[in-house]
C-alpha positions in Angstrom: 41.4 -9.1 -98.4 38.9 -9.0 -95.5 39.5 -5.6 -94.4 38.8 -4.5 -98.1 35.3 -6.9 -97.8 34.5 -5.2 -95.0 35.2 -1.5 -96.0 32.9 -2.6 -99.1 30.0 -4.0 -96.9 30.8 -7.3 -97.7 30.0 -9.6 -94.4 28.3 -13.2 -93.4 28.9 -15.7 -96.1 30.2 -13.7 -99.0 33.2 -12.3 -96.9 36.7 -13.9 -98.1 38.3 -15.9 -97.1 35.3 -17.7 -95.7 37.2 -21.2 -94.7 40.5 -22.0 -93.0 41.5 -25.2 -92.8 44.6 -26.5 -90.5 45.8 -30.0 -90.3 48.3 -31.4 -87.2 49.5 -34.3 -85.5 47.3 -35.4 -82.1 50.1 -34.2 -80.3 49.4 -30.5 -80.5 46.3 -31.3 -77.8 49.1 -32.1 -75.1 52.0 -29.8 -76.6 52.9 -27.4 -74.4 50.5 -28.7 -71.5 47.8 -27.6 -74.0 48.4 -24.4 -74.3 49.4 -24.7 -78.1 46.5 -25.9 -79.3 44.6 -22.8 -77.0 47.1 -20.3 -78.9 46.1 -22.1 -82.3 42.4 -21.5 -81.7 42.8 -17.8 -80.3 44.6 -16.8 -83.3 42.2 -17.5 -85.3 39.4 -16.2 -83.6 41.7 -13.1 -83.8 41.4 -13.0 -87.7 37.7 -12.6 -87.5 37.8 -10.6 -83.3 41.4 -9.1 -83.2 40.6 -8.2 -79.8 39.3 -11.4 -78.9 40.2 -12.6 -75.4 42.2 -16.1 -74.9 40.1 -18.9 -75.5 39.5 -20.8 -72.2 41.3 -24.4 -71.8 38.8 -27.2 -71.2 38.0 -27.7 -67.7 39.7 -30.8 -67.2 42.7 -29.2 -68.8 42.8 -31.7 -71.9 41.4 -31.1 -75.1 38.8 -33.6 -76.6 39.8 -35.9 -79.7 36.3 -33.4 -81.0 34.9 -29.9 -80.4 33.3 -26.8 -81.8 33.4 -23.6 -80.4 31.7 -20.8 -82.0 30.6 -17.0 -81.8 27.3 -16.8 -80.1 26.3 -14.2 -82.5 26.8 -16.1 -85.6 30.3 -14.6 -87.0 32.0 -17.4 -86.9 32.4 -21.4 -86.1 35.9 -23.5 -85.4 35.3 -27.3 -85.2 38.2 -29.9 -85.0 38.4 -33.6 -84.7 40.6 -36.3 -85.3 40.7 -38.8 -88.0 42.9 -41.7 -89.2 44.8 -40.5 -92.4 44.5 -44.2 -93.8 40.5 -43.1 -94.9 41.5 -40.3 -96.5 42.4 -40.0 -100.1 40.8 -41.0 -103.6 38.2 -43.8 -103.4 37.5 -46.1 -106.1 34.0 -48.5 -106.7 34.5 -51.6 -107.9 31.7 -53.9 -107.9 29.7 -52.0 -106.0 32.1 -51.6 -103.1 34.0 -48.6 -102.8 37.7 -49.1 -102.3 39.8 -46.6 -100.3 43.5 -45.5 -102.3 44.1 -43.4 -99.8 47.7 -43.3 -97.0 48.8 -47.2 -96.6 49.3 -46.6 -92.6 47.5 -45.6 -89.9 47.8 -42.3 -88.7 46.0 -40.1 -86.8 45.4 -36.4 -88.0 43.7 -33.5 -86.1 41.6 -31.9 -88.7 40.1 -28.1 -88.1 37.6 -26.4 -90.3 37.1 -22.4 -89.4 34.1 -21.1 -91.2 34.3 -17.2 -90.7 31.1 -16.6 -92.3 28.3 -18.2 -89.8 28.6 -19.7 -86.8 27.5 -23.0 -87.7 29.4 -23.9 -90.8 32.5 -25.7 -89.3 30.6 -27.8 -87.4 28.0 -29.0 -90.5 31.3 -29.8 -92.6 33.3 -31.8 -89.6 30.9 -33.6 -88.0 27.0 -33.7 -89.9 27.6 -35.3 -93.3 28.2 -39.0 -93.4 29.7 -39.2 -97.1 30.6 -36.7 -99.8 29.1 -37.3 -102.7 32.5 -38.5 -104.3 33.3 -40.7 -101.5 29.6 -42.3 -99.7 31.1 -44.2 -96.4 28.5 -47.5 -97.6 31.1 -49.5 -94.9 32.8 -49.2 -92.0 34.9 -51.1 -90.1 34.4 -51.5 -86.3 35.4 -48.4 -84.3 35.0 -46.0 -87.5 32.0 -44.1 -86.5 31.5 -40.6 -87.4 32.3 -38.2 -84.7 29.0 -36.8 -82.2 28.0 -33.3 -82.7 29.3 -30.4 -79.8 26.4 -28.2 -79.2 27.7 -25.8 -76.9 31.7 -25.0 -77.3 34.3 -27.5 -76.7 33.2 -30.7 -75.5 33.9 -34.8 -76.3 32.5 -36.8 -78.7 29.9 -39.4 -77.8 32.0 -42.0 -79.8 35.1 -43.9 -78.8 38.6 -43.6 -80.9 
């Protein structure tokens, strides 16, 4: 599908697909000494750069519970961080509280948006918005803070979790 966009001039935002999203367990940051998660992001920089080199491990050899990295000329943007599946899932307001249906346990997710069509998209949708529309964070409990932003490739949040 992408090679027929791009043989019919169709590039930036309107190329398909346009998103990726991969889910994982926390564990893929350490799997392998780290060198999983490093073979998950190449590959799909590959979809967009097949001849894209390896994408450097952090320099403290650990990946952050947060990051973006991104083309520096605006092809594409991979941002990842990890969330606690119990906040995910169908909401409900009742009485002016909203009420969370979502996974009974705790359970920590990594989740990774690719946006192959700018390189800031992945970014805006992981760590910028505070609330979807169907689902406006009014509460929080303590330690439930939204993510910081990365600006320049991978790097940690400013929050704790």
């Amino acid at each position: 599908m992408r090679e027929r966009d791009i043989a019919n001039g169709r590039t930036g935002q309107f190329i398909r697909p346009r998103w990726m999203v991969w889910e994982n367990v926390p564990g893929a940051f350490s799997s392998n000494k780290g060198a999983d998660f490093q073979t998950v992001l190449t590959e799909i920089v590959k979809i967009v750069e097949p001849n894209a080199p390896t994408v450097p491990m952090p320099k403290n050899g650990k990946w952050s519970k947060s990051g973006c990295i991104y083309d520096e000329m605006g092809r594409w943007s991979i941002a990842w961080r990890v969330h606690d599946a119990q906040f995910w899932g169908a909401t409900q307001e009742v009485d002016g509280r909203v009420l969370n249906r979502g996974t009974p346990q705790r359970r920590k997710r990594i989740a990774l948006v690719a946006d192959f069509g700018s390189g800031i998209g992945a970014s805006e949708v992981l760590f910028e918005r505070n609330g979807l529309s169907w689902n406006p964070q009014t509460e929080r409990e303590e330690g439930q803070a939204i993510a910081g932003r990365s600006e320049d490739g991978t790097g940690e949040s400013d929050q704790s979790g």
